[in-house]
DRENFIDO-40754 format. One record per residue (C-alpha): x, y, z; residue number from 0; residue in one letter. Coordinates in steps of 0.05 Angstrom, whole numbers, plus 5000, padded with zeros to 4 digits. Last residue first. Layout:
N
> X Y Z NUM A
...
***
This chain:
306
> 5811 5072 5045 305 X
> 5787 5006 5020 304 X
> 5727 5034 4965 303 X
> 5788 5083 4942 302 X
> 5769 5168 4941 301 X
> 5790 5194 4880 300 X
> 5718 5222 4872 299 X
> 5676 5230 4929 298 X
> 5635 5175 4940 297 X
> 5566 5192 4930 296 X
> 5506 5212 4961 295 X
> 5447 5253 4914 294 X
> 5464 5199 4870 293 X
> 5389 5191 4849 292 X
> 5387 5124 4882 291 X
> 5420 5146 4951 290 X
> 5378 5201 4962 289 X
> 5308 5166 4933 288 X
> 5332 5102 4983 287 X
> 5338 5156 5044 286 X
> 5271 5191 5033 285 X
> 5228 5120 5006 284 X
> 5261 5094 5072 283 X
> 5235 5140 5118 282 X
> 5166 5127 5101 281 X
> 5173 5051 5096 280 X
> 5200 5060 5178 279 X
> 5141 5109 5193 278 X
> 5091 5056 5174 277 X
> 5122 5005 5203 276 X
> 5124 5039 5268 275 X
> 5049 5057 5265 274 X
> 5034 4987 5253 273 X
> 5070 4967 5319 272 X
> 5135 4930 5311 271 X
> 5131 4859 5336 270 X
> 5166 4817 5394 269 X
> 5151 4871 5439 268 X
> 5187 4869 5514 267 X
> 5157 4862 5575 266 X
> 5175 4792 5590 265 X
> 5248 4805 5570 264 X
> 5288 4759 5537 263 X
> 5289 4805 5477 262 X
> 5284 4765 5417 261 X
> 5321 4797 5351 260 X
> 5300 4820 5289 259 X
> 5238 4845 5322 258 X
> 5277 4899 5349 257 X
> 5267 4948 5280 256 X
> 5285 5011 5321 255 X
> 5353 4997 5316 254 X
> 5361 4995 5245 253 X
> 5317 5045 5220 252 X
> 5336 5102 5274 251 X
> 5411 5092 5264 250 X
> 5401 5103 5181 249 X
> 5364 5166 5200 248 X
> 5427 5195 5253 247 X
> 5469 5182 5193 246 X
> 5433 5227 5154 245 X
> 5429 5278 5204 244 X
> 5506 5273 5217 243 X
> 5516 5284 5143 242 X
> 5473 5336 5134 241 X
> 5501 5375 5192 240 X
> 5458 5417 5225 239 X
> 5441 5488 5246 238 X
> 5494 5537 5216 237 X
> 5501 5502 5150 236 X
> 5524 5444 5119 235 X
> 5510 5423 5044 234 X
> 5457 5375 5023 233 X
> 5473 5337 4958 232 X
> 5519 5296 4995 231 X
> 5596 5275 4982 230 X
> 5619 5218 5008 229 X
> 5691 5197 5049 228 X
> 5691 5253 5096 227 X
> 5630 5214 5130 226 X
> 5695 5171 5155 225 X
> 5677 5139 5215 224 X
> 5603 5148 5218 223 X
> 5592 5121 5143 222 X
> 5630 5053 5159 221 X
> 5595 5046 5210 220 X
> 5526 5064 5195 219 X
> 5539 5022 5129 218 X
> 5557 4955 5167 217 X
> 5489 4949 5212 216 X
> 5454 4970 5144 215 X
> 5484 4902 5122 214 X
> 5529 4892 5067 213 X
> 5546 4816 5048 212 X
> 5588 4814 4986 211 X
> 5619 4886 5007 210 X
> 5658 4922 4951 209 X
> 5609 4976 4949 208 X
> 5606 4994 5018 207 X
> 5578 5066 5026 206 X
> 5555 5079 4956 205 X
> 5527 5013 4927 204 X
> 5500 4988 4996 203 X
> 5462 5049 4997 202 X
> 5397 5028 4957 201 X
> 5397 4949 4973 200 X
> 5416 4966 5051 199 X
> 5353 5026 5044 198 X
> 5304 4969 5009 197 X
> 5334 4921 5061 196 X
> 5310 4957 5117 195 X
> 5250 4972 5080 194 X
> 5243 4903 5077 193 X
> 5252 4887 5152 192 X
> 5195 4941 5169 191 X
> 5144 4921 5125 190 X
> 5152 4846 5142 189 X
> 5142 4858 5221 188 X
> 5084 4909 5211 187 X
> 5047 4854 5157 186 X
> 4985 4874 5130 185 X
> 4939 4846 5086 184 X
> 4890 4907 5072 183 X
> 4949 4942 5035 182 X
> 4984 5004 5070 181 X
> 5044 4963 5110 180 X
> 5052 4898 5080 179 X
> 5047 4933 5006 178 X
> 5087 4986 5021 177 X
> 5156 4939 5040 176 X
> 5137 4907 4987 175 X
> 5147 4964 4928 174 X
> 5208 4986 4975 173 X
> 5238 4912 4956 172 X
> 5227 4915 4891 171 X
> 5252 4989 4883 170 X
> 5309 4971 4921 169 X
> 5323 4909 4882 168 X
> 5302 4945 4803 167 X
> 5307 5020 4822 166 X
> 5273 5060 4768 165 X
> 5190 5024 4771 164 X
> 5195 5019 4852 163 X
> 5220 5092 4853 162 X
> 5165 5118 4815 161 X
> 5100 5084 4853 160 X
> 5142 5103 4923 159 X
> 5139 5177 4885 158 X
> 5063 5174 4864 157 X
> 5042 5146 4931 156 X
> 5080 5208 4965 155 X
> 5051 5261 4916 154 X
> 4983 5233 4925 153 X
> 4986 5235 5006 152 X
> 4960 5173 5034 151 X
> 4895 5125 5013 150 X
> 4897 5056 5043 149 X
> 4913 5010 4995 148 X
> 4866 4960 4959 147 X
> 4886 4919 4898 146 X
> 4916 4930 4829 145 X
> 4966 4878 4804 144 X
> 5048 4887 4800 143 X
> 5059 4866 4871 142 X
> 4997 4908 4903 141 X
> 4983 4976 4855 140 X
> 4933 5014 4888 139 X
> 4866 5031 4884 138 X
> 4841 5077 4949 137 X
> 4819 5062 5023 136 X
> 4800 5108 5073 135 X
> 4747 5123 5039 134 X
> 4725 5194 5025 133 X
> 4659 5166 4995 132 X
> 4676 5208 4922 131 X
> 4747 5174 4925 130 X
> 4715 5102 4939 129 X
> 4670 5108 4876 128 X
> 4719 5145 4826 127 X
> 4767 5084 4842 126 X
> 4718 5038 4834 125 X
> 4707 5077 4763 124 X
> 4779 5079 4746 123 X
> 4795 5005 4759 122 X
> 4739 4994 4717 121 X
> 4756 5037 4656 120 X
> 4829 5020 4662 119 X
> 4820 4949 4656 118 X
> 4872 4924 4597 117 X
> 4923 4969 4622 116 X
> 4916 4949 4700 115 X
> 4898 4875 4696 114 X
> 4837 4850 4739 113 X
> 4831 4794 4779 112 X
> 4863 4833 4840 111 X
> 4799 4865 4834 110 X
> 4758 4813 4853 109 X
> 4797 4805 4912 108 X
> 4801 4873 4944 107 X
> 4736 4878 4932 106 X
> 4717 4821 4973 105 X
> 4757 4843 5024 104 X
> 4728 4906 5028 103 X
> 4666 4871 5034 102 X
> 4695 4818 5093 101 X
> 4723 4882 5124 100 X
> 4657 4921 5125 99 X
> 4615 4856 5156 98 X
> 4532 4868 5155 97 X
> 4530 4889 5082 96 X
> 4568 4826 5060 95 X
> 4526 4780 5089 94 X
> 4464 4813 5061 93 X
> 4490 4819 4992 92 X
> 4527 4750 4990 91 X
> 4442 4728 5005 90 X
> 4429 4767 4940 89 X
> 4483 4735 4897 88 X
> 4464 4668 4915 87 X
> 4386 4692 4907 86 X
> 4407 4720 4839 85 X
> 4437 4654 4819 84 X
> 4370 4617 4832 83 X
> 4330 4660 4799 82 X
> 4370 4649 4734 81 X
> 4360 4574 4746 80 X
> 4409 4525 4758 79 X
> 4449 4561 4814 78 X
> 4454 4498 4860 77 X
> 4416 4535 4916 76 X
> 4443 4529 4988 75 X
> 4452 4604 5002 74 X
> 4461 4613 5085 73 X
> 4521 4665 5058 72 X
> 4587 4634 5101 71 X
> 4643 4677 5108 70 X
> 4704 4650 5101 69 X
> 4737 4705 5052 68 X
> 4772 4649 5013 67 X
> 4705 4599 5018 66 X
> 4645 4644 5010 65 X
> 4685 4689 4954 64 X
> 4695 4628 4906 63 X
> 4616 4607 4921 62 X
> 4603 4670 4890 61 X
> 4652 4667 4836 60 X
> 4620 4590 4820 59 X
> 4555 4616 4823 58 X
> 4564 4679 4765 57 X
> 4513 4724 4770 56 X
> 4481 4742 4696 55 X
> 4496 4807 4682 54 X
> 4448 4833 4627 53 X
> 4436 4843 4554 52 X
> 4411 4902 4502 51 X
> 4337 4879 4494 50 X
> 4348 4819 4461 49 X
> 4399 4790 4493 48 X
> 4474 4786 4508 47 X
> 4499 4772 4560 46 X
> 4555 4798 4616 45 X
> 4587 4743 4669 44 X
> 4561 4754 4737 43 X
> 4612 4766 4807 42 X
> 4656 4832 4776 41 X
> 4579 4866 4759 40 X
> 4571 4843 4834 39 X
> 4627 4881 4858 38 X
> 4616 4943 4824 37 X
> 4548 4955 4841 36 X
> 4563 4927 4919 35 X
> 4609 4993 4919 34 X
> 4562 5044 4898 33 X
> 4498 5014 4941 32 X
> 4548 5014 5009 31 X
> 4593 5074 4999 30 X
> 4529 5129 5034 29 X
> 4523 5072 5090 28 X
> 4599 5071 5104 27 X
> 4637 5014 5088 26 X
> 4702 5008 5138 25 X
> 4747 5074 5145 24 X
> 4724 5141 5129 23 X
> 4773 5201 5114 22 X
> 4753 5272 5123 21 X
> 4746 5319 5076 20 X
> 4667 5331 5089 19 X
> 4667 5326 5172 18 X
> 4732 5389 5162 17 X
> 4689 5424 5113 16 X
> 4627 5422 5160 15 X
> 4635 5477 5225 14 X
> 4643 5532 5182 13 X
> 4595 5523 5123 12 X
> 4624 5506 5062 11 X
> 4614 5423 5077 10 X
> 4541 5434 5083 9 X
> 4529 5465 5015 8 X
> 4570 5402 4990 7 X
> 4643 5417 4955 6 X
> 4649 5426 4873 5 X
> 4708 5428 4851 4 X
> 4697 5375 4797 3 X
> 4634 5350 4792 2 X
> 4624 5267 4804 1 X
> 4686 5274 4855 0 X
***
């Protein structure tokens, strides 16, 4: 926020804090003038001149954002003239202005251009931009570059962000699991079969180390009969049984992700919803943190056969 702590006269009234705090989706109006400032400074090329310098728009990124966002701007112009490019840039304005997801996308775009060290400053200000609109959406780190995630718990996007850097597979494989489910190209299906593997590539190690093909399929069972086998951080007491809850989570991943195979049913889903992805990478960053940080083991003298 521009001020730090500081919350809107209206929003510290009683019936306005919850309207202030929460998230928007799309472009609202108040986002609009913000967010086309930083995309068209990324769409011109800076000069010099002699009164400080300018952004001159760049017609071969605008025409670049026409074609992969498929949106067409009514701009015919050939860009020779400095008036020229700022009618391309204008009439990208107007499209852009009428369709939230094609200017999110847009964003989303340009800024995968950008490299995280080397463009701190500008990742920092779109992010100031979108946090200080509430948007639903945030800067996030998509496959290594920054992009546009939608905006979850801090202390959850900071440990997925931790575990992806520590764990090379499981952390690769969580690390895409979160991109198909919170980026703006999303994939249910994909989310949910790679945090499958995230958890298979996290536990393998532990529950069937000597295993050339482990599958999470092959873990539950292994795991369920002989849990004596591993130790776990958790200890049992008068309610639940660590073990059995943890083995009850490792049952809810892999059977709830049915799109692996084709129920001959008409009824029947061929996809996970968005929702179930969602929860699936959720409960993977729990049991792949457990497993990576040793908090299951096997118990010592214990032989990978027995």
């Amino acid at each position: 926020m521009g001020e730090d702590n500081w919350t809107p006269f209206y929003a510290r009234q009683r019936d306005g804090r919850e309207d202030f705090f929460r998230l928007h989706d799309g472009v609202p109006d108040w986002l609009k003038e913000s967010l086309w400032s930083w995309l068209s400074a990324e769409l011109a090329t800076w000069k010099s001149s002699s009164t400080g310098g300018y952004f001159d728009p760049n017609v071969a990124k605008i025409r670049e954002v026409e074609r992969l966002i498929r949106i067409g701007i009514g701009w015919s112009g050939s860009g020779e003239k400095y008036s020229g490019r700022l009618n391309g840039l204008a009439a990208l304005r107007a499209v852009l202005y009428k369709n939230d997801m094609a200017f999110l996308t847009a964003v989303d775009y340009r800024l995968s251009f950008l490299a995280i060290e080397r463009d701190r400053a500008k990742i920092a200000r779109l992010e100031g931009i979108l946090k200080d609109s509430a948007s639903k959406w945030r800067v996030s780190e998509i496959s290594g570059k920054p992009g546009l995630g939608e905006r979850i718990d801090e202390t959850v996007q900071m440990a997925a962000e931790s575990l992806a850097t520590k764990e090379a597979r499981a952390g690769e494989l969580l690390a895409d699991a979160w991109r198909h489910a919170f980026s703006m190209n999303r994939d249910p299906s994909a989310a949910y079969r790679c945090a499958v593997r995230a958890v298979e590539a996290a536990a393998g190690p532990a529950l069937t180390p000597s295993d050339q093909m482990p599958t999470l399929g092959k873990m539950i069972s292994v795991f369920r009969d002989k849990p004596e086998k591993w130790d776990f951080a958790f200890t049992v007491d008068s309610a639940v049984d660590p073990k059995k809850v943890l083995l009850q989570m490792l049952q809810l991943l892999w059977t709830n992700e049915y799109s692996r195979h084709v129920d001959p049913g008409l009824d029947s889903p061929l996809h996970v919803t968005q929702g179930e992805a969602e929860s699936a990478v959720m409960l993977a960053l729990t049991v792949t943190s457990w497993f990576s940080s040793g908090a299951i083991c096997m118990r010592d003298g214990v032989s990978q056969r027995s």
